[in-house]
PyMOL Python script that loads the backbone (N, CA, C, O; Angstrom):
from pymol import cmd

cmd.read_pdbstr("""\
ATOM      1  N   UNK A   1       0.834  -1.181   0.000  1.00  0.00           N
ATOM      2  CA  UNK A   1       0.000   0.000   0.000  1.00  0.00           C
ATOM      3  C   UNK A   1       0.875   1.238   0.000  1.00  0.00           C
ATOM      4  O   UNK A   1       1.826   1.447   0.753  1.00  0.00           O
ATOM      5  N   UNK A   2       0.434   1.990  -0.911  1.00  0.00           N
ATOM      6  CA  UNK A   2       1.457   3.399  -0.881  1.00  0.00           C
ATOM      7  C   UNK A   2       0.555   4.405  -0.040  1.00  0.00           C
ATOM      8  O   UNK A   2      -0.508   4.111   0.508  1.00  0.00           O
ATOM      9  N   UNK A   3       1.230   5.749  -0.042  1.00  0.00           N
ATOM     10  CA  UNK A   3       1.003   7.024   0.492  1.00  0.00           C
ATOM     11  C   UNK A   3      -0.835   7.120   0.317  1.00  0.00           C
ATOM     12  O   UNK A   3      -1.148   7.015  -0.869  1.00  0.00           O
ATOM     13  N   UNK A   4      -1.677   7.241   0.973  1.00  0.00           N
ATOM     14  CA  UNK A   4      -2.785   7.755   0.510  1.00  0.00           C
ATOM     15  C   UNK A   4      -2.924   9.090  -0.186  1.00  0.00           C
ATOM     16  O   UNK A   4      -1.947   9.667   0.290  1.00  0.00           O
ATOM     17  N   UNK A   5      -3.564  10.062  -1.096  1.00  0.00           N
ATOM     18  CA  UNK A   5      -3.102  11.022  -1.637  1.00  0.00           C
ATOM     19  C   UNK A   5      -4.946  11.808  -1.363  1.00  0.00           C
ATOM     20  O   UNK A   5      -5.919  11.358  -1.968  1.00  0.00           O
ATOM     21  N   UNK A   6      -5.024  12.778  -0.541  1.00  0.00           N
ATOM     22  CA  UNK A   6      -6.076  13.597  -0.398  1.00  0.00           C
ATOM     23  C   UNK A   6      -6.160  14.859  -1.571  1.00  0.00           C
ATOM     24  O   UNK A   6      -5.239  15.608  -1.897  1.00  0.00           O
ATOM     25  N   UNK A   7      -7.333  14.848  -2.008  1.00  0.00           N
ATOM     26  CA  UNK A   7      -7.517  16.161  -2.810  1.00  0.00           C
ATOM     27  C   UNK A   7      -8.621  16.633  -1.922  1.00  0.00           C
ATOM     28  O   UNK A   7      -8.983  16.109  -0.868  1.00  0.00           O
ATOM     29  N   UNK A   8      -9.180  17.863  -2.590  1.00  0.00           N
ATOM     30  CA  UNK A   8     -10.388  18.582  -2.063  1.00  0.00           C
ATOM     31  C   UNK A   8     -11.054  18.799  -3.040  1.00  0.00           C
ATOM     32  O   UNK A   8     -10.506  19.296  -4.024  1.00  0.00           O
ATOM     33  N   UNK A   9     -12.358  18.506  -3.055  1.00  0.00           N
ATOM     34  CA  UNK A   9     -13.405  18.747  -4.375  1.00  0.00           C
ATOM     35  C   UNK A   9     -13.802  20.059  -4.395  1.00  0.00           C
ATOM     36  O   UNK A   9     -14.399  20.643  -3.490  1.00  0.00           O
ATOM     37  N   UNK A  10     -13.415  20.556  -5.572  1.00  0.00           N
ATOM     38  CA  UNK A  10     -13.799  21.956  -5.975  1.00  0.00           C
ATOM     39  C   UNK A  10     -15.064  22.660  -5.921  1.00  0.00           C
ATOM     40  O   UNK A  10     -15.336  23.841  -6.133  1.00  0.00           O
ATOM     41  N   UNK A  11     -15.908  21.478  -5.525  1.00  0.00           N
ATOM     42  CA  UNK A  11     -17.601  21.702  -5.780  1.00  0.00           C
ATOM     43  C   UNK A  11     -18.439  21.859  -4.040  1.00  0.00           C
ATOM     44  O   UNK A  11     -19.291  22.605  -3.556  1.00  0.00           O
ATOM     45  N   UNK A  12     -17.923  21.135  -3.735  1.00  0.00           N
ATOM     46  CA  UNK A  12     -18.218  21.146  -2.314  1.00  0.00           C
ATOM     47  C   UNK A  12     -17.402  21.086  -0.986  1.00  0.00           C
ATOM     48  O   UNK A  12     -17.696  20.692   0.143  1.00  0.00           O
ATOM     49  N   UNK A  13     -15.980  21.754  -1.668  1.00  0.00           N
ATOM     50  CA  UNK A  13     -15.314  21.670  -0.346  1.00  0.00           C
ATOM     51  C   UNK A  13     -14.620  20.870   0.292  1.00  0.00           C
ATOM     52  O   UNK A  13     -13.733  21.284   1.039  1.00  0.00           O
ATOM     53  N   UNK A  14     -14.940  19.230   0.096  1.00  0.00           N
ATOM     54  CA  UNK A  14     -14.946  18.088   0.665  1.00  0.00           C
ATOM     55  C   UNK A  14     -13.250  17.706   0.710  1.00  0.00           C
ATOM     56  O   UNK A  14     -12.609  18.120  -0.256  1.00  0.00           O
ATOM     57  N   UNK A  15     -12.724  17.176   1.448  1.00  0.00           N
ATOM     58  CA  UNK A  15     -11.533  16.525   1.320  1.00  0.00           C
ATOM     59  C   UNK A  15     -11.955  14.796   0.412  1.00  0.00           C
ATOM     60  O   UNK A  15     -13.151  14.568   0.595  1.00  0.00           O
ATOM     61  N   UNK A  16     -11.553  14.121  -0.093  1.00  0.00           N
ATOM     62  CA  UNK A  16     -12.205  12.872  -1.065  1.00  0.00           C
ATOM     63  C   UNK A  16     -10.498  12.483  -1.152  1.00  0.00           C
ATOM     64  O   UNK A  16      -9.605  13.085  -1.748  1.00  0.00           O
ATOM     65  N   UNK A  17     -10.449  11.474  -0.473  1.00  0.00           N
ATOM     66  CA  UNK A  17      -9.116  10.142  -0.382  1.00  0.00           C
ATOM     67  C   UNK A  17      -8.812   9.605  -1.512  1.00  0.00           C
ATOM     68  O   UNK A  17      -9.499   8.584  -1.515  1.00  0.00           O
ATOM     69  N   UNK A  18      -8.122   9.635  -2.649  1.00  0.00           N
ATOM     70  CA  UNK A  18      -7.789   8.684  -3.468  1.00  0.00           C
ATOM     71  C   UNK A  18      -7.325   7.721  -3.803  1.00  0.00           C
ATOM     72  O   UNK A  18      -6.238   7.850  -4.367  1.00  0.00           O
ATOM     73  N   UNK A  19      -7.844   6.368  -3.653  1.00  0.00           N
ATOM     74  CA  UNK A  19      -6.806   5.382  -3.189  1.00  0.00           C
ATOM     75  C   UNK A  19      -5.773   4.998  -4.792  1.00  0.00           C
ATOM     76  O   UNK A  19      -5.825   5.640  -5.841  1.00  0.00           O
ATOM     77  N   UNK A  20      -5.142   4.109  -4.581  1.00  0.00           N
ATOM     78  CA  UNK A  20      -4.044   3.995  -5.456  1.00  0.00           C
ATOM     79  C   UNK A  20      -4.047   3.226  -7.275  1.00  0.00           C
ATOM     80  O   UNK A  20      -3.275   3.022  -8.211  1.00  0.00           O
ATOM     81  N   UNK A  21      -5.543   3.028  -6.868  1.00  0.00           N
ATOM     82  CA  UNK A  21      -6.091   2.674  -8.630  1.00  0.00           C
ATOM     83  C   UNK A  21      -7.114   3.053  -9.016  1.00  0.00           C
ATOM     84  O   UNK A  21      -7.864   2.387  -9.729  1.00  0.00           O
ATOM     85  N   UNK A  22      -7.432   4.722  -8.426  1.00  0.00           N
ATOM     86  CA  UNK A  22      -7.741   5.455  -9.258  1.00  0.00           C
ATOM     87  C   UNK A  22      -7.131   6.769  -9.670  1.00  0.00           C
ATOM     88  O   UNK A  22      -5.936   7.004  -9.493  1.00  0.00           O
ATOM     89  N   UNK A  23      -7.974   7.628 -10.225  1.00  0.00           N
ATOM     90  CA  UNK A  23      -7.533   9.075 -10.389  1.00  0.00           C
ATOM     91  C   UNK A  23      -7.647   9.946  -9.683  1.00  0.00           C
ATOM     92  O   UNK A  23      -7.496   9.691  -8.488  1.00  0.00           O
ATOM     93  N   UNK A  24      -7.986  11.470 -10.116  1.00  0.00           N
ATOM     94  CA  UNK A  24      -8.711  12.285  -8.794  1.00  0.00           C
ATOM     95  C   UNK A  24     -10.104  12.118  -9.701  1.00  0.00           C
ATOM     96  O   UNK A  24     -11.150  11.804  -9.134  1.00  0.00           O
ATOM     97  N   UNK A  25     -10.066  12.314 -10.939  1.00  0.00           N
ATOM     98  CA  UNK A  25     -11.710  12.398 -11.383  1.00  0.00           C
ATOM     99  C   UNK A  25     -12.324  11.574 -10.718  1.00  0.00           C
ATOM    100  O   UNK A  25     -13.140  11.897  -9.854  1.00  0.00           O
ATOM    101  N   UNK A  26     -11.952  10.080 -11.094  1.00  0.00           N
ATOM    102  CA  UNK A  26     -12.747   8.725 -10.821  1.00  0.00           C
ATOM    103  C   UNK A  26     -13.228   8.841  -9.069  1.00  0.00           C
ATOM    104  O   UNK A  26     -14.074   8.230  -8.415  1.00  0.00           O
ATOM    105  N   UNK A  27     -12.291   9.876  -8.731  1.00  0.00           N
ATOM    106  CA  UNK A  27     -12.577   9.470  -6.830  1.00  0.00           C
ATOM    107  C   UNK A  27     -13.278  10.521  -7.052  1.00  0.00           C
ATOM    108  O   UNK A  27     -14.233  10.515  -6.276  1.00  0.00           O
ATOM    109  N   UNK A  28     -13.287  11.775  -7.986  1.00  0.00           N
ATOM    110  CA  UNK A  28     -14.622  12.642  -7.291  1.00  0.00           C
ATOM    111  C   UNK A  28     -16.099  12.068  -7.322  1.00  0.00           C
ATOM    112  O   UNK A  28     -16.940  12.049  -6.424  1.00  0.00           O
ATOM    113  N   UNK A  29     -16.179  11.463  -9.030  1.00  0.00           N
ATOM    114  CA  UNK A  29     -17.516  10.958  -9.267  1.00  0.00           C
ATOM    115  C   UNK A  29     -18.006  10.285  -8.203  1.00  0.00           C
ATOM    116  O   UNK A  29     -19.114  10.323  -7.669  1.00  0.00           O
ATOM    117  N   UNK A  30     -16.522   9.340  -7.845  1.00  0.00           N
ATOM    118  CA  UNK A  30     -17.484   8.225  -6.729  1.00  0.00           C
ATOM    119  C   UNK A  30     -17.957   9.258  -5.497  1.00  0.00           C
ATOM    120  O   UNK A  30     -19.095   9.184  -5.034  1.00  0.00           O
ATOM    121  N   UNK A  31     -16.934  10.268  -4.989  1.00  0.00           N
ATOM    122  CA  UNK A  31     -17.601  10.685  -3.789  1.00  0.00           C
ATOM    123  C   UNK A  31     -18.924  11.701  -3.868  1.00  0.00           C
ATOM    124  O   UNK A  31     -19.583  12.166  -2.938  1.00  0.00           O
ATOM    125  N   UNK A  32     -19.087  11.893  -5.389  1.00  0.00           N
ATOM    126  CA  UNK A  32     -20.302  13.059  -5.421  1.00  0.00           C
ATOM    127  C   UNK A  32     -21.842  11.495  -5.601  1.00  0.00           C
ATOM    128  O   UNK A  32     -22.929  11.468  -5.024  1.00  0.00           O
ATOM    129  N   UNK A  33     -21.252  10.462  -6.598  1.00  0.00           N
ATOM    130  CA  UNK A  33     -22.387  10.286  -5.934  1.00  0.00           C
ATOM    131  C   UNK A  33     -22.903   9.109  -4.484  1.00  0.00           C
ATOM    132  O   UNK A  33     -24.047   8.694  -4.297  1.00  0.00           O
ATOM    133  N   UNK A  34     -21.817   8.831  -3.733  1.00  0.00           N
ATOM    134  CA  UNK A  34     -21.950   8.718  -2.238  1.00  0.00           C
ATOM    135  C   UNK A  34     -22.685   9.412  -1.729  1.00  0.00           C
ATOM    136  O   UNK A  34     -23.517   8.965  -0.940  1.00  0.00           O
ATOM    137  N   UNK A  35     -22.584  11.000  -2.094  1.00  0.00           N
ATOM    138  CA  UNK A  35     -23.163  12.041  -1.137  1.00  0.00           C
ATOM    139  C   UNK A  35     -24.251  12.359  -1.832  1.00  0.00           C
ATOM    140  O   UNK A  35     -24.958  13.292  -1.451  1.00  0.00           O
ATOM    141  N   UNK A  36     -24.588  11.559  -3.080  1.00  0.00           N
ATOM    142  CA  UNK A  36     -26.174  11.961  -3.529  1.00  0.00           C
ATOM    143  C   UNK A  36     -26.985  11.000  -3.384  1.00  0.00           C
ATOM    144  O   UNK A  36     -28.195  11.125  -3.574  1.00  0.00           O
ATOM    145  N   UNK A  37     -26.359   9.797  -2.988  1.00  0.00           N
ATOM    146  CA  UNK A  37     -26.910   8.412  -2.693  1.00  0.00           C
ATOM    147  C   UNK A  37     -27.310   7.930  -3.747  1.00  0.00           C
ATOM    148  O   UNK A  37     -28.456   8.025  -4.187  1.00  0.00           O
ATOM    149  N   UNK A  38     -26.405   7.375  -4.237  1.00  0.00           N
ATOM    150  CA  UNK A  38     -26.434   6.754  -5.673  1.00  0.00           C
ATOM    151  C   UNK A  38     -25.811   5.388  -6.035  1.00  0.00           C
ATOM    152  O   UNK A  38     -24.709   5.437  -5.489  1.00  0.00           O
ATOM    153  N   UNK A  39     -25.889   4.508  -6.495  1.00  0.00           N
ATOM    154  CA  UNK A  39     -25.807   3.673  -6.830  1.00  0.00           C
ATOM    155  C   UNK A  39     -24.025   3.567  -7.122  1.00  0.00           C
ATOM    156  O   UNK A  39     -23.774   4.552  -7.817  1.00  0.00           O
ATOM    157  N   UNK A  40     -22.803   2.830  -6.888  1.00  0.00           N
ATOM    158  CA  UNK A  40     -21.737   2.735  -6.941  1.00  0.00           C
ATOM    159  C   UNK A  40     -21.516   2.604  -8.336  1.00  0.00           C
ATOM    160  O   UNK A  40     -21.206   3.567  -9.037  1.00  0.00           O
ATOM    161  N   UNK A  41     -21.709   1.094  -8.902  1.00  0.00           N
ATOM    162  CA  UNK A  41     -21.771   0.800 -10.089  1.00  0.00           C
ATOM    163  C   UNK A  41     -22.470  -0.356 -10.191  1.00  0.00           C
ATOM    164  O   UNK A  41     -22.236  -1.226  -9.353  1.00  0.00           O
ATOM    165  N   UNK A  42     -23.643  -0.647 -11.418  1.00  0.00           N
ATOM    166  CA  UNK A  42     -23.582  -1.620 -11.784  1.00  0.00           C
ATOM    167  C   UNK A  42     -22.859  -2.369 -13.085  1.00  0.00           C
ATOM    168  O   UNK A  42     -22.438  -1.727 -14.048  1.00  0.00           O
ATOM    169  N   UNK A  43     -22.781  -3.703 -12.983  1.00  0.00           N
ATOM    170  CA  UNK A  43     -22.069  -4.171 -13.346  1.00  0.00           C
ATOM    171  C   UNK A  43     -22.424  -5.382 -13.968  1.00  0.00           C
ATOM    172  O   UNK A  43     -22.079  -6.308 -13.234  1.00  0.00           O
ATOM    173  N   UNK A  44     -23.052  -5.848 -15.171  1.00  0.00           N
ATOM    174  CA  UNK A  44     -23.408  -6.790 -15.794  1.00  0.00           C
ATOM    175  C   UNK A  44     -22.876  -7.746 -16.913  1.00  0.00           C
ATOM    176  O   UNK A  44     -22.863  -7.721 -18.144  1.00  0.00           O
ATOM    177  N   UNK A  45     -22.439  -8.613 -15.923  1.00  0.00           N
ATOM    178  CA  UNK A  45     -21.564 -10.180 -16.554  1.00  0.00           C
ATOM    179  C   UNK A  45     -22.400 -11.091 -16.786  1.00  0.00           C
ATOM    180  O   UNK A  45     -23.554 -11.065 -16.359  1.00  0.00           O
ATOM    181  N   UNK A  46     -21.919 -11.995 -17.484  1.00  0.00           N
ATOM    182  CA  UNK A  46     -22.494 -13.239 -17.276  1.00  0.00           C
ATOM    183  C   UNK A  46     -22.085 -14.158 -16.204  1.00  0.00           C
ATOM    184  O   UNK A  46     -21.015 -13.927 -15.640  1.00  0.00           O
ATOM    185  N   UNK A  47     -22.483 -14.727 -16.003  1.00  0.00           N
ATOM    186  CA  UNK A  47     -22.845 -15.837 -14.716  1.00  0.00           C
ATOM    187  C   UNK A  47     -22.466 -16.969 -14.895  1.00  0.00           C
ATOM    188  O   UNK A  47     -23.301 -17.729 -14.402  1.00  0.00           O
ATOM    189  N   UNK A  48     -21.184 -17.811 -15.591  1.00  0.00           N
ATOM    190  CA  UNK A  48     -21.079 -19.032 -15.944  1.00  0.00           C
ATOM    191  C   UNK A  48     -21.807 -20.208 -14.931  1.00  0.00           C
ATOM    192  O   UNK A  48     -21.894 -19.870 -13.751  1.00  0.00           O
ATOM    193  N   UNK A  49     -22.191 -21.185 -15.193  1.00  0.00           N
ATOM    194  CA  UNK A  49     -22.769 -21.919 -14.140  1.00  0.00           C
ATOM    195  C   UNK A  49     -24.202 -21.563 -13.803  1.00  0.00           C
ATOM    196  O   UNK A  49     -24.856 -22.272 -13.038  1.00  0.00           O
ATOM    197  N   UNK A  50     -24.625 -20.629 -14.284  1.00  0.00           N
ATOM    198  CA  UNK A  50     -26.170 -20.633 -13.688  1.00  0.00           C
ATOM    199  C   UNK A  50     -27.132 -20.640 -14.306  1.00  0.00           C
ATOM    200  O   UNK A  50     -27.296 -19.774 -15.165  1.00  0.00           O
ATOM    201  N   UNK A  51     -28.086 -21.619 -14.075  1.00  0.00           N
ATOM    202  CA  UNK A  51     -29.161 -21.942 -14.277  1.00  0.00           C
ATOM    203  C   UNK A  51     -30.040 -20.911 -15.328  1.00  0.00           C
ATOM    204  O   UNK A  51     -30.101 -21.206 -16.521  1.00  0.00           O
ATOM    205  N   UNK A  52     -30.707 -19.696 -14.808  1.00  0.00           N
ATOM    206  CA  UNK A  52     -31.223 -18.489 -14.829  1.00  0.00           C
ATOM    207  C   UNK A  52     -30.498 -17.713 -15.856  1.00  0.00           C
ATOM    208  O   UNK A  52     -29.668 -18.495 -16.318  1.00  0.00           O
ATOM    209  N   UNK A  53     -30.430 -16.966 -16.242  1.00  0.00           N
ATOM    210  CA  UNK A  53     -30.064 -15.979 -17.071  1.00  0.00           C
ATOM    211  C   UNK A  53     -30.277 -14.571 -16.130  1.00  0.00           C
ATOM    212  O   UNK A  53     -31.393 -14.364 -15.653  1.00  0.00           O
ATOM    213  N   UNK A  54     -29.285 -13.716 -15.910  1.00  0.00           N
ATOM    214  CA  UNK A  54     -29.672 -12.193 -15.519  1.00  0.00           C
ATOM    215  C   UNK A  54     -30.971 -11.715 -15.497  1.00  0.00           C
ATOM    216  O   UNK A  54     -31.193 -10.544 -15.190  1.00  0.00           O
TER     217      UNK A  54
END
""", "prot")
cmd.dss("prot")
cmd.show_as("cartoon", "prot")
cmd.util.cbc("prot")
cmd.orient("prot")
């Protein structure tokens, strides 16, 4: 694990942690929408092995 690297979001002030595989963009999006309560990501694979289909 390296150095953690803090920015501050230009929009709200916020200090937002960047950990080490992302950017600063990628960590703002995630922290703006944390704070709008939003959905992280979805993410749609296939399912080897299952029965069902998505």
């Amino acid at each position: 694990m390296g150095m953690q690297r803090t920015i501050v979001d230009p929009q709200t002030w916020l200090e937002v942690i960047v950990p080490d595989f992302a950017t600063d963009e990628e960590a703002l999006d995630r922290s703006r929408r944390r704070e709008a309560g939003g959905v992280p990501a979805v993410k749609m694979e296939p399912d080897y092995g299952c029965i069902l289909p998505l």
